[in-house]
C-alpha positions in Angstrom: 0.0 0.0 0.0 2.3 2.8 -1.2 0.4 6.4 -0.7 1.0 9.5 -2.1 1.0 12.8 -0.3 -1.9 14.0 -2.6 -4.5 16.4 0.1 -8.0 14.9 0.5 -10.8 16.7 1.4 -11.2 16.7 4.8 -15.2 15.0 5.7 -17.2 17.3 7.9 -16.9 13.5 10.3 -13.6 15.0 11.7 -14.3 18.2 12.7 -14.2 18.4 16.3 -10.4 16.2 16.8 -10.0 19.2 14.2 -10.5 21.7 16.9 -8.1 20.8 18.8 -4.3 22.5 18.9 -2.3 21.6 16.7 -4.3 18.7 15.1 -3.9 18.1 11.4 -5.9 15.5 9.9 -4.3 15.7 6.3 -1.6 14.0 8.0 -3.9 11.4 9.2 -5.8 10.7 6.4 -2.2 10.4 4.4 -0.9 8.0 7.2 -0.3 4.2 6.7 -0.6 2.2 10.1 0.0 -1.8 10.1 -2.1 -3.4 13.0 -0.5 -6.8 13.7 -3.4 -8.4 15.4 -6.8 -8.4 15.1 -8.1 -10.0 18.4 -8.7 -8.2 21.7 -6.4 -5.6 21.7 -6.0 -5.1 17.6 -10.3 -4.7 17.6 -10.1 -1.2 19.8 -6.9 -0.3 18.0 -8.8 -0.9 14.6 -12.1 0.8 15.6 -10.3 3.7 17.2 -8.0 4.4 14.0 -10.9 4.0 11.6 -12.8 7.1 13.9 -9.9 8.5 14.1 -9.7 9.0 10.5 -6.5 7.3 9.7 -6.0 7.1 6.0 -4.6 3.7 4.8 -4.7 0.4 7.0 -3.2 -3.1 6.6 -4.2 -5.6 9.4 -2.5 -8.6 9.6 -3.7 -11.9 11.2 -3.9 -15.7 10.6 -6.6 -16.8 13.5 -10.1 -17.1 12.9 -13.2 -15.9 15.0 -14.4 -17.9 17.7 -17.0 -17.4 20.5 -14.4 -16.8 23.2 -14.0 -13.8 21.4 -17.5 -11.9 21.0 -16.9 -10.9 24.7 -14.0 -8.7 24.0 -14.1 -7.9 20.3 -16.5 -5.0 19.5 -15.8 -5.7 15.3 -16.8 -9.6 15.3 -20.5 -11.2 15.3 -22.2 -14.3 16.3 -22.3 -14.9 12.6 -18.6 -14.1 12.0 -18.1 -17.8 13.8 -15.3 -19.4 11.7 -14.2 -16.9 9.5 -11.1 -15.4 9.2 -10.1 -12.3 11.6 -8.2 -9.9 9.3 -10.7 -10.2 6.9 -13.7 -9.5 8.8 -12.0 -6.8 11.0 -11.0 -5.1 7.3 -14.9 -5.5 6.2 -16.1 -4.1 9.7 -13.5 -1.4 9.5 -14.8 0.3 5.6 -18.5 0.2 7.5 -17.0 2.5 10.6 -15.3 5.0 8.3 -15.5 4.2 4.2 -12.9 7.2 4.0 -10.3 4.4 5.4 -8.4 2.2 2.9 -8.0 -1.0 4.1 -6.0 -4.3 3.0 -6.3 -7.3 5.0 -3.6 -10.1 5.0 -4.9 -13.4 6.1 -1.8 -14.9 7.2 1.0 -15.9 9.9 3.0 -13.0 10.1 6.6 -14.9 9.8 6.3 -16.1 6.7 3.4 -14.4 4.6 3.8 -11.1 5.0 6.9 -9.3 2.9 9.2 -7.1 4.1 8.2 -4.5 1.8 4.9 -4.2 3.0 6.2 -2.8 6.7 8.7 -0.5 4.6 5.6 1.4 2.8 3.7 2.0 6.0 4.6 4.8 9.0 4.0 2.9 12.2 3.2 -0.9 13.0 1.2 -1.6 16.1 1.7 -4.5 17.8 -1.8 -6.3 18.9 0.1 -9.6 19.8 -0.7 -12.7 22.2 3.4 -14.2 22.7 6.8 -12.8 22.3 7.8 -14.2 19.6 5.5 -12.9 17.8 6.7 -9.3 19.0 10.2 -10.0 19.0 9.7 -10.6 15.3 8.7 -7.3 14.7 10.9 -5.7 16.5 13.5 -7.4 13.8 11.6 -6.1 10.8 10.9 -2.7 11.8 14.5 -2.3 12.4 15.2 -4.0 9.3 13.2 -1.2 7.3 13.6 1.4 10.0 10.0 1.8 11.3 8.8 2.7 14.7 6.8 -0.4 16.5 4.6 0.4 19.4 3.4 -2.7 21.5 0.3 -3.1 23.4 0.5 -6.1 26.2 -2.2 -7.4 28.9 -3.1 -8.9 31.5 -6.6 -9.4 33.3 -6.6 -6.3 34.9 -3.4 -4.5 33.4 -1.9 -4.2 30.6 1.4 -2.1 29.3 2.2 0.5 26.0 5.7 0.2 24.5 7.4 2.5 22.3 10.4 0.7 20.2 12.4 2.8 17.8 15.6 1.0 16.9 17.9 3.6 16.9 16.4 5.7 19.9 16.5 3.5 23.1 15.6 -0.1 23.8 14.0 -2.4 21.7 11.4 -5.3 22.7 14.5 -7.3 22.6 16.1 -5.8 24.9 13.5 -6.2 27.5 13.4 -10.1 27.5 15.6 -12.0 29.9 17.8 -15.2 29.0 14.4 -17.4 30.5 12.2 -15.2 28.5 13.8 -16.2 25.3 14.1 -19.7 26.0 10.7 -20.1 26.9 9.1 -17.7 23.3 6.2 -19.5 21.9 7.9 -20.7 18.9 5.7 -22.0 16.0 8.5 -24.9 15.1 9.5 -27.5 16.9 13.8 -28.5 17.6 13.8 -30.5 13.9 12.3 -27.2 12.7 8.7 -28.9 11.7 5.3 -27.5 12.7 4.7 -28.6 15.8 1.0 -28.2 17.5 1.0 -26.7 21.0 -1.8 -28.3 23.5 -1.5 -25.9 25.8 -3.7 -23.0 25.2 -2.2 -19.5 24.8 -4.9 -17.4 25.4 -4.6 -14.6 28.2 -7.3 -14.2 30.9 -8.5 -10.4 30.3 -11.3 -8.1 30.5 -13.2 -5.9 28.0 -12.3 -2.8 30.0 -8.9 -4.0 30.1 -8.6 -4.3 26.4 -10.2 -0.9 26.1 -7.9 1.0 28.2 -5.0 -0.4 26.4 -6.4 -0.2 22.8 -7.0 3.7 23.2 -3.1 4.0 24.9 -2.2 2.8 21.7 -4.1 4.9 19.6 -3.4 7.9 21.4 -0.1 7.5 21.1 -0.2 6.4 17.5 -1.9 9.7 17.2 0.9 11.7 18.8 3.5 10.3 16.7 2.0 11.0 13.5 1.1 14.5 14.4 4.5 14.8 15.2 4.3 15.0 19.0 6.3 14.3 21.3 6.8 10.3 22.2 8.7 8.3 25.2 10.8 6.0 23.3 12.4 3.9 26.1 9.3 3.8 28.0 6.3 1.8 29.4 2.9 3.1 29.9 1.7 0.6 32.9 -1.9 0.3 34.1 -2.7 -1.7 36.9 -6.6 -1.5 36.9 -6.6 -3.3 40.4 -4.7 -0.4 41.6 -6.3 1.9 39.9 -2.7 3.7 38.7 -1.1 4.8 35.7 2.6 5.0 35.5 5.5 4.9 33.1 8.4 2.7 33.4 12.2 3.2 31.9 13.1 0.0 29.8 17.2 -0.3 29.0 19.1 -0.7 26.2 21.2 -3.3 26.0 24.8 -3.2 24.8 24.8 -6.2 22.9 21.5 -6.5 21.2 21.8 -6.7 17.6 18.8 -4.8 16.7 20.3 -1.3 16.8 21.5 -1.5 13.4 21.0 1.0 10.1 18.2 0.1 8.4 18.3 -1.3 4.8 18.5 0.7 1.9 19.4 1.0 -2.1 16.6 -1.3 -2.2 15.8 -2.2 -6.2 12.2 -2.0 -6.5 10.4 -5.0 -8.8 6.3 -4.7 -10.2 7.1 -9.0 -10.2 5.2 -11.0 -8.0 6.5 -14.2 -6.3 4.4 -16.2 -9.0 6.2 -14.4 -11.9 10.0 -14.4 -11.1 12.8 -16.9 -10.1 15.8 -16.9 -8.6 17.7 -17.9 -11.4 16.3 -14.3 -13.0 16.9 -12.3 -9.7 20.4 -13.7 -9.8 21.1 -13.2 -13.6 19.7 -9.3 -13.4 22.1 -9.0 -10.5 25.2 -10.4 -12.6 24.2 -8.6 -15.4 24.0 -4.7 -13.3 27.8 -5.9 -11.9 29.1 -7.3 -14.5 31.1 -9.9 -12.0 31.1 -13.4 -12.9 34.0 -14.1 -10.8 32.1 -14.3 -7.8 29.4 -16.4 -7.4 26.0 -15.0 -5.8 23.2 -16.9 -3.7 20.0 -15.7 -3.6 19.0 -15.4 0.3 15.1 -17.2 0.7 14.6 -15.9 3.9 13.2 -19.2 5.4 14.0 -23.0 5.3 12.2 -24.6 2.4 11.0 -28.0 2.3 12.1 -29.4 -1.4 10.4 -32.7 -0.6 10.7 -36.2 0.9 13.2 -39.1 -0.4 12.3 -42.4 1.1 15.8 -44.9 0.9 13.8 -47.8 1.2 11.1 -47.5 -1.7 13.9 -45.0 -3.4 11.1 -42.4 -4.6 11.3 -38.9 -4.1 8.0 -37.0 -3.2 8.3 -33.1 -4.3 6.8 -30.7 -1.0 7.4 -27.1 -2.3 6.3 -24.7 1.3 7.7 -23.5 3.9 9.6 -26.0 6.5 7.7 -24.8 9.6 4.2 -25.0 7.9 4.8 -28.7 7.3 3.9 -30.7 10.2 6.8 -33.5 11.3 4.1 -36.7 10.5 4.0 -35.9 7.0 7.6 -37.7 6.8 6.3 -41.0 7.3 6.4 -42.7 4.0 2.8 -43.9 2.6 3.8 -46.6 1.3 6.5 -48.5 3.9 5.9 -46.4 7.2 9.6 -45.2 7.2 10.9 -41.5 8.0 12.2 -40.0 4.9 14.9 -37.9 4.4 13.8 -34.0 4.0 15.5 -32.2 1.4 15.2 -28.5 3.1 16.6 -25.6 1.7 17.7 -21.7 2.4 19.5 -20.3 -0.1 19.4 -20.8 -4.0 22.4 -20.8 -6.7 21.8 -20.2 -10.3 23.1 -23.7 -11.5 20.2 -25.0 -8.9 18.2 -27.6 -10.7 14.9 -26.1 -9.3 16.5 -22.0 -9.7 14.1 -21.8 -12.6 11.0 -22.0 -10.3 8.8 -19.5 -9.0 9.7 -17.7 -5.7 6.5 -18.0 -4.7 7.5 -22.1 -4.3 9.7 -21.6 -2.1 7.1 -20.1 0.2 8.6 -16.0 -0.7 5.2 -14.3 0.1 4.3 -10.5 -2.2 6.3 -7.7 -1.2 9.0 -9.9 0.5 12.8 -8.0 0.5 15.6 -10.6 -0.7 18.9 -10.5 -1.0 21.6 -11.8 -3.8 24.9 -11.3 -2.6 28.2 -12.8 -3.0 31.7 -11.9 -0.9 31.9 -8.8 -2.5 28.4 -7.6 -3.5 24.7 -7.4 -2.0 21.8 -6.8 -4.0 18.7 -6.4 -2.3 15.0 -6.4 -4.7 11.6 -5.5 -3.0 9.2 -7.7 -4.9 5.6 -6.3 -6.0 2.5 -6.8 -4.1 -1.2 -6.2 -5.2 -3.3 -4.5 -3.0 -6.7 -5.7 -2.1 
């Protein structure tokens, strides 16, 4: 979702925010916010943009609506039962303000949503459940250079984050060596999907998620009216306590998330379905006229090639991404043996399979890939339809 800074005509909806000092809803209504999450929390943040008159949303979520849900999610019907969450919040958001542009991505937010996407918008909220989840974005954002706020909760508190890479402490930087052992990772040790019993879901209250939801829009706000911000800080509530305080969070010397942003970044109209990595890599030989040193293309993600089973000796072609694939499927069909997975990251041009699409490999629209060699980096931004 790439904007221009084109003015709009401002609807007679907005004016009262517009009486306020120092308000200026052009800037709104050009904005571009990414709402990862569209549960508790990411409903409020949703509604309250969409009133707010922010101009361009993308909401990102792979869950789908059930009835635990109806008692905190102000976007999501009885009816909605089974349906997916990014979608429905997108639909619900165009009926609370049609001056909103909205793209909903139905998908997990590791692997199906491109790097590119993040590096066109101006602010990603964070409306997560688990930490890995948020310490994922905290890598992207600083990847592309883009300021994550993060909304947390409990059942009667919850916290509002400010991350900025290079301006104090990132989520990272907040978790302890026993917090990063014990992220909810979506892989198990062999690096197969693995299915969690245990339920995730955080015990919370409807006034809970509401408090917390408008933090993070008010602050949202305040950054992209050009306000001042607390980067390096935590708004706490403790609705037990009735209190409302802010917290310093630390930078850590050694965290590796404090570097420069990319850049030079070579813009493609190609979708995933339309372009290889033998092509990426030619075009990238062919703009340094270096043959001297080979180049890999960087996928980003382990890729499952497919199965070979030794004792039948047949080869069974997968094509997706490694921790989509639960760890059963390697039981051969026909004899009941494991087979040997043929999993790949990176992709050479003299690869028999460098002549298929990216999108096999599981490289989702608007991903950011690298082709580099010892001396060289190339990095292409692939293109992305909006919907």
């Amino acid at each position: 979702m790439k904007n221009n800074d084109v003015n709009q005509v401002i609807p007679a909806r907005y004016d009262r925010q517009e009486k306020i000092r120092g308000w200026d809803q052009q800037a709104l209504l050009r904005a571009h916010v990414i709402v990862a999450g569209a549960g508790a929390i990411g409903n409020e943040v949703i509604k309250n943009l969409c009133m707010a008159g922010i101009g361009h949303l993308t909401l990102i979520d792979d869950d789908i609506i059930e009835i635990s849900n109806l008692s905190r999610t102000i976007l999501f019907k009885d009816s909605d039962m089974n349906q997916p969450k990014a979608v429905i919040a997108g639909m619900r958001a165009k009926e609370i303000n049609p001056d909103v542009q909205v793209r909903a991505i139905q998908g997990n937010l590791f692997y199906d949503v491109g790097l590119g996407i993040y590096r066109h918008a101006d602010l990603v909220i964070g409306a997560l459940d688990n930490n890995a989840a948020r310490l994922h974005l905290t890598v992207v954002c600083s990847l592309v250079g883009k300021p994550y706020l993060d909304g947390a909760m409990w059942a009667f508190g919850g916290e509002v984050r400010w991350f900025l890479n290079q301006m104090g402490a990132c989520f990272e930087c907040t978790l302890s060596d026993d917090d990063k052992k014990n992220l909810h990772e979506r892989r198990s040790c062999t690096g197969f999907k693995r299915i969690d019993p245990h339920s995730l879901e955080i015990p919370t209250t409807v006034v809970t998620t509401s408090i917390i939801g408008g933090l993070l829009v008010q602050e949202a706000i305040a950054y992209l009216l050009g306000w001042p911000i607390h980067p390096s800080e935590a708004i706490v509530y403790d609705g037990r306590a009735r209190s409302l305080h802010r917290s310093e969070l630390s930078q850590k010397p050694d965290c590796p998330n404090h570097g420069a942003p990319y850049d030079q970044i070579i813009e493609l109209e190609d979708l995933p379905d339309h372009i290889t990595p033998k092509a990426l890599i030619q075009k990238t030989y062919a703009f340094y006229q270096d043959r001297d040193n080979p180049l890999v293309l960087e996928l980003g993600r382990d890729c499952l090639m497919g199965y070979y089973c030794k004792a039948c000796d047949t080869y069974e072609d997968i094509g997706a991404v490694l921790s989509k694939i639960d760890e059963s499927t390697r039981v051969c069909p026909t004899c009941n043996e494991l087979r040997q997975a043929d999993i790949i990251s990176q992709v050479v041009e003299d690869d028999s399979f460098s002549d298929r699409p990216l999108s096999y490999f599981g490289v989702p629209q608007g991903e950011i890939i690298a082709v580099r060699s010892d001396r060289v980096i190339a990095l292409y931004e692939l293109g992305y339809k909006d919907s």
